[in-house]
C-alpha angles and dihedrals in degrees: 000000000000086000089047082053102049101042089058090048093055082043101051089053091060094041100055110024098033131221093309092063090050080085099049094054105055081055096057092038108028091161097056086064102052113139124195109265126251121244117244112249094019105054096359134039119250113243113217134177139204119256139180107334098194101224085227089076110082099246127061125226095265089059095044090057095052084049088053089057096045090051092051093049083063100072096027091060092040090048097034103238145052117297097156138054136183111236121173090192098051127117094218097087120180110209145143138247130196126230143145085290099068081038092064093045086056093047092047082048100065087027078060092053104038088057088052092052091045083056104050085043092050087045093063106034074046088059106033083052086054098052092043086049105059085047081056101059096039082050084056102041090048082050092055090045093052094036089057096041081049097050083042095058088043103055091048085046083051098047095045085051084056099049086044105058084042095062132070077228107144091170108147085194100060080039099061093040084059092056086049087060094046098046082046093057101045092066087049093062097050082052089057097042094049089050093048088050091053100044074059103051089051085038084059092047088047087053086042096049090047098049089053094053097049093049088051091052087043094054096039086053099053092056085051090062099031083055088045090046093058108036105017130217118343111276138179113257144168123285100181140354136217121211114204146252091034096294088126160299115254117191108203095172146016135144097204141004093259086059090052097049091059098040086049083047096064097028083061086047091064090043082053090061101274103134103158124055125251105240108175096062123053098191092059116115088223088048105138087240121050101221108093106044115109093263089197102043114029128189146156124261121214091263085059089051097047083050086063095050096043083053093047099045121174108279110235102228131201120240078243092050089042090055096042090056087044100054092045103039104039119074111241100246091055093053117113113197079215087067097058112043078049086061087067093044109110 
C-alpha cells in the first residue's frame, strides 16, 4: 500500500507541475528522492590520493603517482570505463612505507650484482688459467723431451770419458771430439735450465690465477651467507597491501617501476572488490603470487575480468529504487509515463 502511495505521489508531481517542478521538488523533499548509493568501483569510480612516498624507495612521488595511473589504466581499458579518480582530497590514500622488506631488495640487489660481476671476473681469470695452462703443458713436453735428449747425450759422454781413462789412448784427436760432446752438452744444459725456468715461471701464474680465483669465490660466498644469515632462504613476501573497506593501499616493496605498476595493479583489484585470489592462472594480475604475470605489458585475463563482475554483481532494485533512478537520471522529454508504471510491474 506505502509503494502504491509513493509511486502516485511521484506521479502526481509530474502530472501536474510538469518537468520543471521535478527540480523543485527534490529540493523541498530531498529524502523522498533518495536513491540507493552506488558502490565505488562498480557504478561509481573510486577516488584515491596520494600520501606519504618515503624518499628511501627508488621513485619519487612524482613517479609513483605516474605508476598509479598506469596501474589503474590497466583495468579501465580492459573494463571499458573509468573505475578509478585522482582525487587529492580523498581519504583513500595510496602510500609506502619502508621497512626491512624494501632493505633486503636493495641488499639482493647488490648481492645480484656482485655475483655478475664475480662471474664476469671468474669467466676471464678461467680463461686466461686455461690458456696458460695449455702453455704450461707444451713448455713441459718440449722440457721432457730436452731433458731426455739431454740424459741421452750425458750418459754416452759418460760412457766415451770412461773408455777413455781406461784406455793408453793419447789421440788428440778423440780427445778433441770428447771436448766437442762436453761443450755440447754443456749448452744443452743451459737450454734445459732456461726451459725449466720457464715451465716454472708459467707453473707460478698458474698458482697466482688460481689463488685469485679462489679468493673471489671465497668473498662472494661469503656475501652469499652474510645475505642468508640475515635474511635466510629466499621466500615469498608481501609487496603491497590493501586495507578495506577503502581506508588505503600501503606498498612495502618494489625493485622498478615496472614491478610497482603491477603490484599497485592487484592491490587496486582487491580495492575493486576482489577479495579472494585467482589460482588456476598464473598470469593473472590477481594470481595469488606475483611472478608470471607480463611484467611490461600487464593486462587482465578474462578470469580477472569474471573476478570484477562477480564483485560487481547486478544490484536487485525496488520499484521504489527503479523510480527514483528514473525520475532523477532521465531527462524529462525523454520520460514515457509507460516506463514508469513498467518499473512497478513485477
Amino acid at each position: 500500500m506505502l509503494t502504491f502511495i509513493k509511486k502516485y505521489f511521484f506521479l502526481a508531481i509530474i502530472s501536474i507541475f510538469g518537468g520543471a517542478s521535478i527540480g523543485v521538488a527534490i529540493f523541498a523533499f530531498p529524502n523522498a528522492f533518495d536513491i540507493s548509493p552506488q558502490r565505488p568501483g562498480c557504478e561509481q569510480p573510486i577516488h584515491w590520493s596520494l600520501g606519504e612516498i618515503d624518499s628511501r624507495f627508488p621513485l619519487d612521488a612524482k613517479q609513483f603517482r605516474q605508476a598509479a595511473f598506469e596501474a589503474e589504466k590497466i583495468w579501465e581499458n580492459a573494463l571499458g570505463k573509468d573505475v578509478f579518480v585522482f582525487d587529492p582530497q580523498s581519504s583513500f590514500q595510496i602510500k609506502t612505507e619502508f621497512d626491512q622488506r624494501q632493505q633486503m631488495t636493495y641488499e639482493a640487489q647488490d648481492l645480484e650484482k656482485n655475483i655478475g660481476t664475480y662471474e664476469k671476473e671468474s669467466t676471464l681469470l678461467e680463461n686466461d688459467y686455461q690458456t696458460l695452462k695449455n702453455q704450461y703443458e707444451k713448455e713441459m713436453n718440449q722440457f721432457n723431451l730436452l731433458k731426455k735428449e739431454f740424459d741421452q747425450k750425458l750418459d754416452e759422454y759418460n760412457e766415451a770419458v770412461a773408455d777413455w781413462n781406461s784406455s793408453d789412448r793419447t789421440s788428440s784427436d778423440e780427445y778433441d771430439e770428447l771436448k766437442d760432446k762436453e761443450d755440447a752438452l754443456k749448452k744443452l744444459q743451459k737450454k734445459l735450465q732456461s726451459a725449466s725456468e720457464t715451465v716454472n715461471d708459467t707453473a707460478d701464474k698458474l698458482n697466482t690465477l688460481a689463488q685469485k680465483l679462489n679468493i673471489k669465490t671465497a668473498n662472494v660466498n661469503k656475501i652469499i651467507e652474510t645475505f642468508k644469515e640475515k635474511y635466510g632462504e629466499a621466500k615469498p613476501f608481501v609487496q603491497g597491501l590493501y586495507y578495506p573497506p577503502l581506508q588505503g593501499i600501503t606498498i612495502f616493496e618494489f625493485k622498478e617501476k615496472e614491478d610497482l605498476r603491477l603490484v599497485l595493479a592487484h592491490e587496486m583489484g582487491h580495492a575493486l572488490g576482489i577479495e579472494e585470489h585467482i589460482k588456476d592462472n598464473p598470469a593473472s594480475l590477481m594470481y595469488y603470487l606475483m611472478d608470471q604475470q607480463d611484467i611490461e605489458n600487464p593486462s587482465l585475463t578474462q578470469q580477472d575480468i569474471q573476478a570484477y563482475s562477480n564483485a560487481c554483481y547486478p544490484l536487485t532494485l525496488l520499484p521504489i529504487e527503479k523510480f527514483k533512478q528514473y525520475l532523477i537520471l532521465t531527462p524529462w522529454k525523454e520520460m514515457k509515463l509507460s516506463e514508469i508504471f513498467n518499473l512497478f510491474e513485477k
